[in-house]
C-alpha positions, 0 to 999 in steps of 0.5 A: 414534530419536535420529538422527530426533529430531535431523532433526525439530529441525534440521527446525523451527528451519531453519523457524523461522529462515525463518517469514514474520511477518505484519503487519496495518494498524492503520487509526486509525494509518494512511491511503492518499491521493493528490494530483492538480493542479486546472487547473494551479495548486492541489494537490487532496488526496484518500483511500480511508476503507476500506482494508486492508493486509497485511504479511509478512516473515521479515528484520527489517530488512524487505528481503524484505517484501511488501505487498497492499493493497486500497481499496474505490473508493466510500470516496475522499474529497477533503472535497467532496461533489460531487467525490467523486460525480463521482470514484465515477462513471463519468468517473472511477474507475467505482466501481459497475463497479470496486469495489476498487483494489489493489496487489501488492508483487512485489519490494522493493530496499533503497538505504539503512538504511531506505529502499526501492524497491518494485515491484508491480502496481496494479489500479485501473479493470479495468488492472493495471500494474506500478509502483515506489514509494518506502518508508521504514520510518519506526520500529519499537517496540511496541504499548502495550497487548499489547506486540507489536511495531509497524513504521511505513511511508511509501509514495509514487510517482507515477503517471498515471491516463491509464495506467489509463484514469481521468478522461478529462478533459484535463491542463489540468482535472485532471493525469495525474500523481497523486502516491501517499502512504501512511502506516501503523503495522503490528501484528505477529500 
């Protein structure tokens, strides 16, 4: 019975050294946005208002972390009415066919004390790509009101929106690189 009860032990802190932790979005510290050029001269500023995004990872520094995130199209939002209709519609994103956007980490890299390269799949207007973006882990601490532990994460990349089939406008009106920024504090659970 002792050599059982040893086993079961070694069994749950080998576990335990291994739990993946998992992190949510605290989304009034957070935002998932992006930066297109407007007929080559002005920078356009644009965001997704819901959002959710998930963390997981059994290293504390981070290195094995994995990211799902997932943005209901119709919420973009540039401060402009009649942009955002037309980015809802069908010249761009196609909002009522394609509701959601998301992004799957499938690797993470890390080239510095903090910073990462992050590889997944981006689904966005029914095509799914894999891209790699750069990741800061920005700060970590605690929440002031339960005291659970908080991490801070800065996400950025580039893509071109030709890749997945967005705006079939020509480079000169709206350019194919969109540049990717996304900024959060997440909570440990």
């Amino acid at each position: 019975m002792k050599k059982f009860n040893l086993l079961v032990a070694i069994l749950l802190v080998t576990t335990a050294s291994f739990a993946q932790t998992k992190w949510v979005v605290n989304k009034p510290h957070a935002k998932v946005g992006f930066t297109v050029t407007h007929l080559a001269v002005s920078d356009v500023d644009g965001n997704f208002k819901k959002f959710d995004a998930t963390l997981t990872s059994s290293k504390p520094d981070f290195s094995d972390a994995v990211f799902e995130v997932s943005m209901e199209v119709a919420s973009v939002n540039t401060d402009n009415d009649m942009r955002d209709n037309d980015l809802r519609s069908d010249h761009y994103f196609d909002a009522s066919k394609y509701p959601t956007m998301t992004f799957v980490s499938k690797g993470i890299t890390k080239t510095g004390d903090k910073t990462f390269k992050l590889t997944g799949d981006l689904t966005m207007h029914g095509v799914t790509k894999p891209v790699t973006l750069d990741m800061v882990v920005t700060g970590t601490g605690k929440n002031m009101q339960n005291q659970k532990p908080i991490v801070g994460v800065r996400v950025t990349g580039t893509i071109n929106r030709n890749d997945f089939g967005v705006g079939h406008v020509p480079s000169a009106m709206v350019s194919e690189d969109v540049q990717l920024r996304a900024v959060g504090e997440f909570d440990q659970q």
